[in-house]
C-alpha positions as CSV (number, residue, x, y, z in Angstrom):
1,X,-69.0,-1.1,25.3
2,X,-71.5,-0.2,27.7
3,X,-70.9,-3.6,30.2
4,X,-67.5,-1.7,31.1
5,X,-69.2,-0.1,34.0
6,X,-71.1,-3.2,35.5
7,X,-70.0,-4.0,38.6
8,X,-71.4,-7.4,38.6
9,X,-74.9,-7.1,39.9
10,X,-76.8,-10.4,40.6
11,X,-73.6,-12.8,38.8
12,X,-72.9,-15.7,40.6
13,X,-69.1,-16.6,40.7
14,X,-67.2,-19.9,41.8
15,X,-64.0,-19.9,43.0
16,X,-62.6,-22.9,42.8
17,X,-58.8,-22.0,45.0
18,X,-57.3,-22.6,48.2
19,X,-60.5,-20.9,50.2
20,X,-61.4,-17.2,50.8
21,X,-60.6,-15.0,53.9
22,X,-63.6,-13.2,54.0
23,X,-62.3,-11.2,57.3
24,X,-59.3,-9.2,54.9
25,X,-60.5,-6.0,54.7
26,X,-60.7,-6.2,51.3
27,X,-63.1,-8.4,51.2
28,X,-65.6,-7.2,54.2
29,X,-68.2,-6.1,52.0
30,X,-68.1,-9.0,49.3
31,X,-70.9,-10.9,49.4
32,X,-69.0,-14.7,49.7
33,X,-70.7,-18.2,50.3
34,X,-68.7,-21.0,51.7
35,X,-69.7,-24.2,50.1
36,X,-67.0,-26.2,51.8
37,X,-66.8,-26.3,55.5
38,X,-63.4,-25.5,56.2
39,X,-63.3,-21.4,55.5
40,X,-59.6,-20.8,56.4
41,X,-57.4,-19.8,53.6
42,X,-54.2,-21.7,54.6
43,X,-52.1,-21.0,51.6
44,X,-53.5,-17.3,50.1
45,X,-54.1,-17.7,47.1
46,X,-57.3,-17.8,47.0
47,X,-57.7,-14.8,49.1
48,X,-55.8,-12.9,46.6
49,X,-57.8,-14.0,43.9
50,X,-61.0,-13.3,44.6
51,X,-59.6,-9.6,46.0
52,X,-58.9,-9.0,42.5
53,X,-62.2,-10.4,41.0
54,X,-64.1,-8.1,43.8
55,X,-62.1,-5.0,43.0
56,X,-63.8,-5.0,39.8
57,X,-67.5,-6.4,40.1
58,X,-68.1,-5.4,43.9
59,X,-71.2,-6.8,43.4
60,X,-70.8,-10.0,42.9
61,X,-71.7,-13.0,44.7
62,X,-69.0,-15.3,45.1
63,X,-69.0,-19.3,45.8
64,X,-65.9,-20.2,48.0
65,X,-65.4,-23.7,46.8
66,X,-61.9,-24.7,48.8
67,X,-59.9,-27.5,46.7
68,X,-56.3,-26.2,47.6
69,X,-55.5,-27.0,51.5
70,X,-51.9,-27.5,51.9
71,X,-50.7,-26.5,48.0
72,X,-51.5,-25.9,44.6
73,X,-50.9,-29.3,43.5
74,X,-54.5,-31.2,42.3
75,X,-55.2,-34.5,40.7
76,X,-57.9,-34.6,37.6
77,X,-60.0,-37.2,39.4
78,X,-59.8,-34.5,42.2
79,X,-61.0,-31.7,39.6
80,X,-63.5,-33.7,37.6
81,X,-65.3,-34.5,41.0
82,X,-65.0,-30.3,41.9
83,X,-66.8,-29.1,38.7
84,X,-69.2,-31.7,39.0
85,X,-69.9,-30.8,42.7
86,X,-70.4,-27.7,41.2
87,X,-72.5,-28.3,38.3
88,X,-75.4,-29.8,41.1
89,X,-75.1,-27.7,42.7
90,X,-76.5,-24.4,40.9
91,X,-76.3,-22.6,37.7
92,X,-73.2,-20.5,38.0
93,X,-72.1,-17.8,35.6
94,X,-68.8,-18.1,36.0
95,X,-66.3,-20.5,37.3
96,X,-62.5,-19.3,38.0
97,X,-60.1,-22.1,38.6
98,X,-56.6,-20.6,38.8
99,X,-54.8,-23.7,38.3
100,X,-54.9,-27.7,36.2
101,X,-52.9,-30.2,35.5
102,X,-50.7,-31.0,33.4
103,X,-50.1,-34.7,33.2
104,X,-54.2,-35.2,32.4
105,X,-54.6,-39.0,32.8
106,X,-58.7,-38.4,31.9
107,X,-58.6,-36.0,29.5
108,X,-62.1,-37.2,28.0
109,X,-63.9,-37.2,31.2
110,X,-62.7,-34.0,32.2
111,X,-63.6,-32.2,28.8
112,X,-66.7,-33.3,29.1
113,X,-68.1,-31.7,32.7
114,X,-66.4,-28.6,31.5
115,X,-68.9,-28.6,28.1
116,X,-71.7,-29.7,30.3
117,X,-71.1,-26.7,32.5
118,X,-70.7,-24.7,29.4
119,X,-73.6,-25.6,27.3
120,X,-75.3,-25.1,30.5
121,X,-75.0,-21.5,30.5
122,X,-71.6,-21.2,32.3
123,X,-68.3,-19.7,31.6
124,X,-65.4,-21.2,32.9
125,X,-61.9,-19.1,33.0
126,X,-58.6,-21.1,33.8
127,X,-55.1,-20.1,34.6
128,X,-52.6,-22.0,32.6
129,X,-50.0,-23.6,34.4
130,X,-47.3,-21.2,36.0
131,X,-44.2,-22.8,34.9
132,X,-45.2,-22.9,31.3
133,X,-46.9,-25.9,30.3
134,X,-50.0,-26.9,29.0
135,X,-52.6,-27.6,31.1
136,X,-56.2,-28.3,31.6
137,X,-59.2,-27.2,31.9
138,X,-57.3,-24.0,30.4
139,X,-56.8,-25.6,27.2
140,X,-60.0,-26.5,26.0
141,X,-61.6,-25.3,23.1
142,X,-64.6,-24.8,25.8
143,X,-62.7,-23.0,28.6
144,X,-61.4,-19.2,28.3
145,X,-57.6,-20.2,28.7
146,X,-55.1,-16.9,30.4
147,X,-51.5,-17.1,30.3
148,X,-49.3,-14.5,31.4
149,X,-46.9,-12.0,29.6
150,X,-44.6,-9.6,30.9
151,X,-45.6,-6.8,28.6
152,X,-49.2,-6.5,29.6
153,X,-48.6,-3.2,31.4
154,X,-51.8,-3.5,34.1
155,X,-55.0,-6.6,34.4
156,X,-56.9,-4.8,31.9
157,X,-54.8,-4.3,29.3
158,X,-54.3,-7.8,28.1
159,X,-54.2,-9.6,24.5
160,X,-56.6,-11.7,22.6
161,X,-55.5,-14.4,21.0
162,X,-57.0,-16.7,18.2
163,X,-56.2,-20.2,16.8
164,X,-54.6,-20.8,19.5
165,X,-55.8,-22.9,22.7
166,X,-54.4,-19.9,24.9
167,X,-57.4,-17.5,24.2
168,X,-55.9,-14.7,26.9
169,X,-52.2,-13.4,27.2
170,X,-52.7,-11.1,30.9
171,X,-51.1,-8.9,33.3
172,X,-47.8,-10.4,34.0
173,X,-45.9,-7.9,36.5
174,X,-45.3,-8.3,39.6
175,X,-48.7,-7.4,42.1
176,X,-48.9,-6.7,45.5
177,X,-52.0,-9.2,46.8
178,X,-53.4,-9.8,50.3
179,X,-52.4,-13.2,51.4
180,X,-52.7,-15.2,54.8
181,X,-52.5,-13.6,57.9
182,X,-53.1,-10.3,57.6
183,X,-49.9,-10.0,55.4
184,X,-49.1,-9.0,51.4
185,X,-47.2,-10.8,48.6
186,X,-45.7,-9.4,45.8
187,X,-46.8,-12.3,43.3
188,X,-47.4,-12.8,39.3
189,X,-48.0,-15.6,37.0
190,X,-51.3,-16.4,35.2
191,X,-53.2,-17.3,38.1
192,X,-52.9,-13.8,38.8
193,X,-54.0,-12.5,35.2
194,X,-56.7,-14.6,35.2
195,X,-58.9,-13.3,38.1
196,X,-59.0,-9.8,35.8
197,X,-60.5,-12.0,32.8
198,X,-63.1,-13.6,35.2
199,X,-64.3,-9.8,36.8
200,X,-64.2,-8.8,32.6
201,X,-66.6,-11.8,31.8
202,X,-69.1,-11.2,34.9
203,X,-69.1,-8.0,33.7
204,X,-70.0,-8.7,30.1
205,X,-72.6,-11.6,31.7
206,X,-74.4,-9.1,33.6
207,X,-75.5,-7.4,30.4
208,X,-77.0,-10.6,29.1
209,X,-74.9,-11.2,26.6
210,X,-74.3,-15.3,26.9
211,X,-72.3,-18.5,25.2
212,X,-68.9,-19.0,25.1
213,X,-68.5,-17.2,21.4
214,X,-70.8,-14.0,22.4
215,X,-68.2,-13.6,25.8
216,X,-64.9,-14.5,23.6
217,X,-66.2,-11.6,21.0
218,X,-66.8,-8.8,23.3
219,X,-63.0,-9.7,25.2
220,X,-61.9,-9.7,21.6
221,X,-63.2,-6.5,21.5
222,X,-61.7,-4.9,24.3
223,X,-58.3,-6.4,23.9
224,X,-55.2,-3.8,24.7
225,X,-54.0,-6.0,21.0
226,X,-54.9,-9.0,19.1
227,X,-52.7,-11.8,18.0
228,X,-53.9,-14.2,15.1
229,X,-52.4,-17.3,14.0
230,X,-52.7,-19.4,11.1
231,X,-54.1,-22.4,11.5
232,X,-53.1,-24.8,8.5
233,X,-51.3,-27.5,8.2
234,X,-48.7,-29.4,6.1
235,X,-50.7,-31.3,3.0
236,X,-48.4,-34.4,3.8
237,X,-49.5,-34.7,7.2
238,X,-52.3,-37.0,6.1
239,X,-51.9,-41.0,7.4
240,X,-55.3,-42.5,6.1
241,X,-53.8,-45.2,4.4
242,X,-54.6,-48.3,3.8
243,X,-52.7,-51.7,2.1
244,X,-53.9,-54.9,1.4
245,X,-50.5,-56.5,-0.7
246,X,-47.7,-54.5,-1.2
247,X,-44.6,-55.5,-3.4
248,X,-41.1,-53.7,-1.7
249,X,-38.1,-52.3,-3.7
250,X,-35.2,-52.3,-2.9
251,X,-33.9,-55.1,-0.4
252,X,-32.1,-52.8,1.8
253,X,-31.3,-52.3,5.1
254,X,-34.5,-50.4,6.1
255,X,-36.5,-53.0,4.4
256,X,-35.0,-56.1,6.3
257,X,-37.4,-54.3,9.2
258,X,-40.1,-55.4,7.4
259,X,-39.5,-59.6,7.2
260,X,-37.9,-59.7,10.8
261,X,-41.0,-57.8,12.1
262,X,-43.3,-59.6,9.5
263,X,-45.5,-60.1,12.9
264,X,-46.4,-56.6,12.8
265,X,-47.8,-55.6,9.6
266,X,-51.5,-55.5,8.6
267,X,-50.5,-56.5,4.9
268,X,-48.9,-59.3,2.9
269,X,-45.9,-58.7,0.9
270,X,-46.2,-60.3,-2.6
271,X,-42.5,-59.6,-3.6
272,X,-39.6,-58.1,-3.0
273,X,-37.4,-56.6,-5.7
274,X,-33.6,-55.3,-6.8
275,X,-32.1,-53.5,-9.8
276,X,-30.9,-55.9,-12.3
277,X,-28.1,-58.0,-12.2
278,X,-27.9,-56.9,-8.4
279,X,-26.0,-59.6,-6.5
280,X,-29.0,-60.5,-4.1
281,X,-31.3,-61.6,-7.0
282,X,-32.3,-64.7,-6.8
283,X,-31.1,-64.9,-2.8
284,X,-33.8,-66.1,-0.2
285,X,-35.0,-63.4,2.0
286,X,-35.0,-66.2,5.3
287,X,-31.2,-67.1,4.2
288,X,-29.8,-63.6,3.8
289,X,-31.4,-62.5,7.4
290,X,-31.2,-65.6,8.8
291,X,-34.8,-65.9,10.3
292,X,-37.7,-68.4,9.9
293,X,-40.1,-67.8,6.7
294,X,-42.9,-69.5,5.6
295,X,-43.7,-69.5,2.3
296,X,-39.9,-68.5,1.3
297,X,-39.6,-65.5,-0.9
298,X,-37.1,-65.1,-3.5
299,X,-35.4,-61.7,-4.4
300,X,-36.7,-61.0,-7.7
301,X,-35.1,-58.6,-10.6
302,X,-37.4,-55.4,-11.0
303,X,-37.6,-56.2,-14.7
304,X,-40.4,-59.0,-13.2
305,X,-42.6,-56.9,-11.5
306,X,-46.2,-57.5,-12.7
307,X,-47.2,-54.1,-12.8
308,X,-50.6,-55.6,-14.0
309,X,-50.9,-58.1,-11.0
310,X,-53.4,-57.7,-7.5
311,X,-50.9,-55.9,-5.7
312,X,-52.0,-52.3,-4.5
313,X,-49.1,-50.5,-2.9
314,X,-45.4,-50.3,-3.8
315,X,-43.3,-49.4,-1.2
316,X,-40.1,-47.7,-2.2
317,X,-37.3,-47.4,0.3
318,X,-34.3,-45.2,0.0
319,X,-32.7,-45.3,-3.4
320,X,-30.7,-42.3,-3.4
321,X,-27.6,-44.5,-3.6
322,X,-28.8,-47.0,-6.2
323,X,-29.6,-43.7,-8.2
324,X,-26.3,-41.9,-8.4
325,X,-24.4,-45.0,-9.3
326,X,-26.4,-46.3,-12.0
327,X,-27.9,-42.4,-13.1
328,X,-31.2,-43.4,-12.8
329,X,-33.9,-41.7,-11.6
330,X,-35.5,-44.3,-10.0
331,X,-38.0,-42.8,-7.9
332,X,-39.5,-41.2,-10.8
333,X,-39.5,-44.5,-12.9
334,X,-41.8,-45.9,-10.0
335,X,-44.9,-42.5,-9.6
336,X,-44.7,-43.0,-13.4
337,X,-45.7,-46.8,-12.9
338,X,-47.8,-46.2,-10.3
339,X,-49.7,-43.6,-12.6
340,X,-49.7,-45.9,-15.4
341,X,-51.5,-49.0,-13.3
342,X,-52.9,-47.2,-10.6
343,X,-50.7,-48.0,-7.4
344,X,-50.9,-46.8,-4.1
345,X,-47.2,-45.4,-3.2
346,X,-45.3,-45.4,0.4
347,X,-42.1,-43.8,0.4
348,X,-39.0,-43.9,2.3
349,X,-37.4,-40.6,0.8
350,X,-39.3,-37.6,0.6
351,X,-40.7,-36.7,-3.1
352,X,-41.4,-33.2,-2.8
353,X,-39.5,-32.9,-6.0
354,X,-42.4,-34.6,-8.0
355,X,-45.1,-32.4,-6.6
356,X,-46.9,-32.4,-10.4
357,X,-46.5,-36.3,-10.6
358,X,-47.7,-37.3,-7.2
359,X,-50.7,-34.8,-7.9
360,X,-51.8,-36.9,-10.8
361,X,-51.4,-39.8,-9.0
362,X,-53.5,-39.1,-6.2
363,X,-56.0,-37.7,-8.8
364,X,-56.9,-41.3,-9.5
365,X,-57.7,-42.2,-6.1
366,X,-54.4,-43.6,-4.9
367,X,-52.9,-42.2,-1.7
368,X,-49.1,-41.2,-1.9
369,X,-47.3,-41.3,1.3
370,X,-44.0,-40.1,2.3
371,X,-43.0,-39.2,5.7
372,X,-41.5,-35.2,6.1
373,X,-41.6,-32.9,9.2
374,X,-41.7,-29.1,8.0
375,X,-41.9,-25.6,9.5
376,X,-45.7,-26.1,8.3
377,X,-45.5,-28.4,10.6
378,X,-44.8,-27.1,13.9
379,X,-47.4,-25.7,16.5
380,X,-46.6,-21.7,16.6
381,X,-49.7,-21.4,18.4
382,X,-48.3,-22.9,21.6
383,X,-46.1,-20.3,22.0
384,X,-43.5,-22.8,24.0
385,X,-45.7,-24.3,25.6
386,X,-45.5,-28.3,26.2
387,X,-47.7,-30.9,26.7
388,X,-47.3,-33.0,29.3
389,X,-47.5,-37.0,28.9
390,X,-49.6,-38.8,31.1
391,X,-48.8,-42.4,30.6
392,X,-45.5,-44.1,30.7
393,X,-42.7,-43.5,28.4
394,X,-40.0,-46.1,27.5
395,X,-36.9,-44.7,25.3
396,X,-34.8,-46.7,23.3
397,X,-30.8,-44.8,22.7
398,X,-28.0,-45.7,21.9
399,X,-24.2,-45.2,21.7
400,X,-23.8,-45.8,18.0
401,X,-25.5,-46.7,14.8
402,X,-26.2,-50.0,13.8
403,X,-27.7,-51.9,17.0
404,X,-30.9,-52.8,16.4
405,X,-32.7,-49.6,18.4
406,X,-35.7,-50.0,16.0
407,X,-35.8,-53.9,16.0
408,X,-35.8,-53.5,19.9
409,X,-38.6,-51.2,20.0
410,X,-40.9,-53.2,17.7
411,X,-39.9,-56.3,19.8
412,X,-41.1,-54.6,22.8
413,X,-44.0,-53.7,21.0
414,X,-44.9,-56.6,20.2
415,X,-44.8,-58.5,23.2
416,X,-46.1,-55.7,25.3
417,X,-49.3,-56.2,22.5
418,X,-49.4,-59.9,23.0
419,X,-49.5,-58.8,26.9
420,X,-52.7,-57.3,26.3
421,X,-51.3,-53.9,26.9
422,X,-52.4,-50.8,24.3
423,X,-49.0,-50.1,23.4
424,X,-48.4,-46.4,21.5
425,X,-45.0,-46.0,19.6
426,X,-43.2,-43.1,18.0
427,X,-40.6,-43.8,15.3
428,X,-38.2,-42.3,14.0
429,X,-37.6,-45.0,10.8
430,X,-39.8,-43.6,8.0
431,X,-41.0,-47.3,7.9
432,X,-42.9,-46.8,11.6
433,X,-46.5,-46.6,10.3
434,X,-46.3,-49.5,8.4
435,X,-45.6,-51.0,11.7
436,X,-48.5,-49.4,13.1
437,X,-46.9,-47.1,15.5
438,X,-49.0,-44.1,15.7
439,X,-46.3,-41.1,14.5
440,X,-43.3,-41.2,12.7
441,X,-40.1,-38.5,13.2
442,X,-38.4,-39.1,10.4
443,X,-34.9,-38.2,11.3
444,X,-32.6,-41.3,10.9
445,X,-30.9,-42.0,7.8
446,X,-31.7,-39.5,4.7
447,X,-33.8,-37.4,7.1
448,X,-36.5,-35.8,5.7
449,X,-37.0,-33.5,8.6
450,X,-36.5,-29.8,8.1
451,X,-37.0,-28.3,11.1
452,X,-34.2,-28.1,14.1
453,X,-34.2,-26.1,18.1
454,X,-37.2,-25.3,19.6
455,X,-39.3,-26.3,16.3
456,X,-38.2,-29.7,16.5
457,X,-38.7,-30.2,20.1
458,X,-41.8,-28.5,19.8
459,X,-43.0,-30.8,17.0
460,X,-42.4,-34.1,18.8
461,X,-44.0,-33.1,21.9
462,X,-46.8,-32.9,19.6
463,X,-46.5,-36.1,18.2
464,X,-46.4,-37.4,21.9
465,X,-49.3,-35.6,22.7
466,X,-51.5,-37.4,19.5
467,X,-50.4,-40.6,20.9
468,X,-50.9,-39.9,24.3
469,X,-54.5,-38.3,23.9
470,X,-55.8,-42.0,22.5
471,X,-55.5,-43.4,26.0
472,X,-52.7,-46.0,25.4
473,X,-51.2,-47.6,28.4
474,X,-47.7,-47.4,27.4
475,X,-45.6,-45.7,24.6
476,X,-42.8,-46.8,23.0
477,X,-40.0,-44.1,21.3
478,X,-37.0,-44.8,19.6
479,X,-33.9,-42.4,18.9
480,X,-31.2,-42.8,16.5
481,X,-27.7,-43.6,16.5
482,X,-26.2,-42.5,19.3
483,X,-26.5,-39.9,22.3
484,X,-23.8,-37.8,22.8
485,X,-20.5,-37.0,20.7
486,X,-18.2,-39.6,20.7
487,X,-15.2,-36.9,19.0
488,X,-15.4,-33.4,18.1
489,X,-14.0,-31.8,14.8
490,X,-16.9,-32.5,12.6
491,X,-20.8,-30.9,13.0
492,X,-21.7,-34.4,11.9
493,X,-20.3,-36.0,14.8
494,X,-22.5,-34.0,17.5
495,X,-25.5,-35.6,18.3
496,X,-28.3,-32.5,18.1
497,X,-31.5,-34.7,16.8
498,X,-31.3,-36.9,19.0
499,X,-31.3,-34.1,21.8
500,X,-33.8,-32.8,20.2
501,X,-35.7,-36.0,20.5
502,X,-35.0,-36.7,24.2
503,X,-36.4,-33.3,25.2
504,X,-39.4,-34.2,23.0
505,X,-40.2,-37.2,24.2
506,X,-39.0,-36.9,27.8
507,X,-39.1,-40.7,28.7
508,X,-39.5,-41.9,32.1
509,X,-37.0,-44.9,31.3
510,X,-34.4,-45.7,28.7
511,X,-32.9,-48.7,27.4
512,X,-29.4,-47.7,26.4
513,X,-28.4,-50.2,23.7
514,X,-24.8,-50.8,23.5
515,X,-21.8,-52.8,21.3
516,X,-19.8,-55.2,23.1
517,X,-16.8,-53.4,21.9
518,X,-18.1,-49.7,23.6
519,X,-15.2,-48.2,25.8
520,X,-17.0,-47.9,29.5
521,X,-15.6,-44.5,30.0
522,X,-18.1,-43.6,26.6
523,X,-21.1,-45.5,28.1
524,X,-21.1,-43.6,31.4
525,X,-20.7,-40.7,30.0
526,X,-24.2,-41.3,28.1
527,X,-25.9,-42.6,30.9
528,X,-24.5,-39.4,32.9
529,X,-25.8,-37.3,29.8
530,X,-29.3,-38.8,29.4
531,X,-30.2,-39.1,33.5
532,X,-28.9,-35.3,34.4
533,X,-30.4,-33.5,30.9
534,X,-34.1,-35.0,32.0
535,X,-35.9,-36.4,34.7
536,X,-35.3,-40.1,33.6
537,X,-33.6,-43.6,34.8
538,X,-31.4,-45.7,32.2
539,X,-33.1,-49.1,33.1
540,X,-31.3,-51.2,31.5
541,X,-28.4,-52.0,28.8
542,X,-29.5,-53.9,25.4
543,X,-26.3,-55.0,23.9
544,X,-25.8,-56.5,20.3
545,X,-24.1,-59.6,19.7
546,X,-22.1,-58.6,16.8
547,X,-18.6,-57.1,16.9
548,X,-17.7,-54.7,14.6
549,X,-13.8,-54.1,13.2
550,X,-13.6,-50.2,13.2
551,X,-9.4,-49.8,12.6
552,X,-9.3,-49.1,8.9
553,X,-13.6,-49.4,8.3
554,X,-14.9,-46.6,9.6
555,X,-18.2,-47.6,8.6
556,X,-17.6,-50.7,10.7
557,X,-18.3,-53.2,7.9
558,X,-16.5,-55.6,8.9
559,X,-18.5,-57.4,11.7
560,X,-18.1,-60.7,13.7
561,X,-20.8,-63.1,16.0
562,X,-19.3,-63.2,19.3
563,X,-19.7,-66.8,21.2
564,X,-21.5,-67.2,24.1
565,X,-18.2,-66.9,26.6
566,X,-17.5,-63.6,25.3
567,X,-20.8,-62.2,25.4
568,X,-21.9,-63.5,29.0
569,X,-18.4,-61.7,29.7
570,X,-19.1,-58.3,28.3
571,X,-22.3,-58.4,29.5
572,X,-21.3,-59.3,32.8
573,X,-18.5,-56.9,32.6
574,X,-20.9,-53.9,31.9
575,X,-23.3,-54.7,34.6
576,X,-20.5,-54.5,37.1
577,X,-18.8,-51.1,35.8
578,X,-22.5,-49.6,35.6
579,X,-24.8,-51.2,38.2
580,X,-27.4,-51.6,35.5
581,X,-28.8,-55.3,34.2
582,X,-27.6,-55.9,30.7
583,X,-30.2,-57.9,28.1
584,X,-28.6,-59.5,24.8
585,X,-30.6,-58.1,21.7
586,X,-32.1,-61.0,19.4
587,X,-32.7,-63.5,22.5
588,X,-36.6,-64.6,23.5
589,X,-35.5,-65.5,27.1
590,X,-33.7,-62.0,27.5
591,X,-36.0,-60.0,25.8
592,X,-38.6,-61.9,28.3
593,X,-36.8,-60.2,31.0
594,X,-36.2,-57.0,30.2
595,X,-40.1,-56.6,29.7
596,X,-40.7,-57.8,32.9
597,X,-37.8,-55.1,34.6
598,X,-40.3,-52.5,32.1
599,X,-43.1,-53.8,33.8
600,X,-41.8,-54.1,37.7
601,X,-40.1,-50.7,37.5
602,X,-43.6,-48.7,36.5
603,X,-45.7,-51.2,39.1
């Protein structure tokens, strides 16, 4: 490649850093232009920098634009207002920024001076955060993104990387860099691999080769190694879905969500159905969970669905149990239905069994919908990396099944919606879209998620980041169960999704909903558990009214409505032991309140 020997003649190159000591004897015969009026290098990073950048194109002009004074630490309204300083300034060729941010709370504003810099002729080259995460400008499909990697023996030797948003893996060793006051630093990280990307680039610029996929082409071309990764995705990751009237079978516990929430759903449900000569036939759906319903609906026997009626969607919740004890195979009886009149079909339990049947089905034009998380999935192409969340997240634990986690979250939803707020939700029921929430983890009862570890976690910051991205002013996530193991002895009893879920998600604040029989020993321990593992604050307690008989049920079956003198003791009782305000689940005036401690506590 015959720009290998440029040394950078007539390219113009900002550094946006901490400032340039021009008076290191490095740097007396760089050519360097001060665009800020303070020219002291306070912190040294810059200095270092741009003795790397000069080592290699000694003829270079470089732009000393200072943003760094005290540390590295920026704001994006800080760095959308550098680059457009910039972009009046002159036509650069290249623009070096060795650090971001990672919480980006105006992702869309700062993409866009980055492509008008770019489609104006400019290359930009950004470090990636230091600690790890993802960060912009670096990650833009726009911006030449370096990383760091221990095993990139010196600056030049460095890997290319494609389908991935880190385009550069650099030096990563330790360097010996002049710094402030006369003095050296042994330093490394990928604001330190990056200036060697941005010397490569000025170099390949000076020989007139321009755009963003000429520059990334020629470094392709001169990597020490190349890495490629694939870039597809899981079929079944497709949402676009819509229903007008959907009938729902069976009437089960993950379909009551459905009638309590009715509030929430963009559809009407024109029945509801059970096996025949199940008990609840014939039972009202507002008498069995006690709520208000207007017109009443009547549990009907699935022998009178009208297949042949304006309904579009059947949604089918989990009947794994219903199959084994009456040998049917139920979900099959329904795709062959749906084939046969042409329904749309939403399920509960995953159907990658009846891969030929849902193909026919969606052959006719119907969407099929179940929700599964596999290793197809997950994002190798990060390569650890997270995202970071840039608007307020609200978690909803708890210490045991059964306490209305999901009911709170929707409830919250809800009235945060009717608050005028954009509210963005995760769930991890597989009814959650129906709901509206924007992504679904589907790993409560028969999860359908096959993926555990660092895939897992990997895969929900993910489905943060989708949520976060669409500019929502609050998000929502609810766990499962409970949070840490309440015995030992069984692999069941540990407690590793929902770890997997709080690293994920990393919430800002949790509601920890509790029983009014919890022991307080087991409640401190999970709010010790969740407030050391992450950066977070339980806010408050949610507790639900019912007590459950455990001694001889361990499903805790048998369950009893607590009066109001017990209640307003146990609730008083755990605001004492804990410090922390207890709400009663299922109350307006409560749920009222704890919104408003939501609201206060990110104020």
């Amino acid at each position: 490649m015959k720009w290998k020997n440029n040394k950078g003649k007539g390219i113009k190159i900002a550094i946006i850093d901490s400032g340039i000591n021009d008076t290191r004897k490095e740097l007396t015969d760089a050519r360097i232009i001060h665009l800020k009026d303070n020219k002291q290098d306070k912190i040294g990073h810059g200095t270092a920098v741009a003795s790397i950048i000069h080592r290699f194109v000694p003829s270079a002009i470089f732009y000393d634009y200072m943003l760094f004074k005290k540390d590295m630490n920026v704001t994006t309204e800080e760095l959308i207002f550098a680059l457009n300083e910039l972009f009046k300034i002159r036509k650069f060729d290249v623009i070096h920024l060795s650090g971001g941010v990672v919480q980006c709370d105006d992702l869309k504003n700062l993409y866009a001076i980055c492509k008008k810099l770019v489609e104006a002729g400019t290359i930009i080259v950004s470090a990636f955060d230091n600690e790890g995460s993802i960060s912009y400008p670096a990650a833009f499909d726009c911006v030449i993104g370096v990383d760091w990697y221990e095993k990139c023996p010196n600056g030049m030797k460095y890997i290319y990387v494609e389908n991935s948003p880190i385009n550069i893996l650099g030096v990563g060793s330790l360097q010996k860099l002049p710094w402030v006051n006369d003095e050296y630093k042994l330093v490394a990280g990928s604001s330190f691999a990056a200036p060697y990307i941005t010397a490569l680039v000025a170099k390949i610029k000076e020989s007139n080769i321009t755009g963003l996929s000429n520059v990334l082409t020629e470094l392709k071309k001169n990597a020490w190694k190349n890495v490629v990764y694939n870039s597809s995705k899981s079929s079944n990751s497709r949402k676009d879905f819509l229903i007008e009237k959907a009938i729902v079978y069976p009437f089960n516990k993950e379909i009551h969500s459905l009638f309590r929430n009715s509030e929430l759903l963009s559809f009407k449900i024109k029945g509801i159905y059970e096996p025949i000569h199940f008990r609840k036939v014939g039972a009202r759906v507002d008498e069995l969970l006690g709520i208000t319903q207007t017109p009443h609906m009547m549990i009907r026997s699935e022998k009178d669905i009208q297949w042949d009626s304006d309904f579009d969607t059947v949604i089918l919740g989990h009947v794994g149990l219903i199959s084994s004890t009456t040998d049917r195979d139920i979900i099959g009886e329904f795709i062959e239905k749906c084939i046969l009149y042409k329904k749309h079909l939403f399920a509960f339990d995953s159907l990658t069994t009846y891969t030929e049947k849902i193909d026919e089905l969606r052959k006719q034009g119907c969407f099929v919908y179940f929700p599964k998380i596999t290793k197809a999935d997950v994002a190798e192409n990060l390569m650890g990396k997270l995202y970071g969340i840039s608007v307020p997240v609200v978690g909803v634990f708890g210490t045991s099944p059964k306490q209305g986690k999901f009911s709170l979250q929707l409830a919250l939803r809800l009235y945060f919606m009717n608050l005028g707020y954009q509210v963005g939700g995760l769930g991890t029921e597989p009814s959650s879209l129906l709901f509206g929430l924007d992504e679904v983890y589907p790993m409560g009862y028969e999860s359908s998620v096959e993926i555990s570890g660092t895939d897992a976690i990997t895969m929900v910051n993910c489905l943060m980041h989708n949520i976060d991205i669409k500019g929502e002013d609050i998000i929502f996530v609810g766990s499962q169960s409970h949070s840490v193991p309440f015995n030992t002895g069984n692999i069941g009893l540990y407690p590793i999704s929902q770890h997997e879920l709080l690293i994920g998600t990393e919430p800002d604040a949790i509601i920890l909903c509790i029983n009014p029989f919890d022991d307080i020993i087991y409640i401190k321990r999970t709010i010790a558990y969740l407030e050391s593992y992450i950066q977070t604050k339980v806010l408050a307690l949610s507790m639900f009214p019912l007590h459950r008989e455990l001694e001889w049920a361990i499903q805790g079956a048998n369950t009893t409505i607590l009066g109001k003198e017990e209640l307003d003791y146990r609730k008083t009782f755990y605001e004492n032991e804990t410090n922390i305000p207890c709400f009663l689940l299922g109350n307006e005036n409560e749920l009222y309140k704890l919104a408003e401690k939501i609201i206060d506590y990110f104020s």
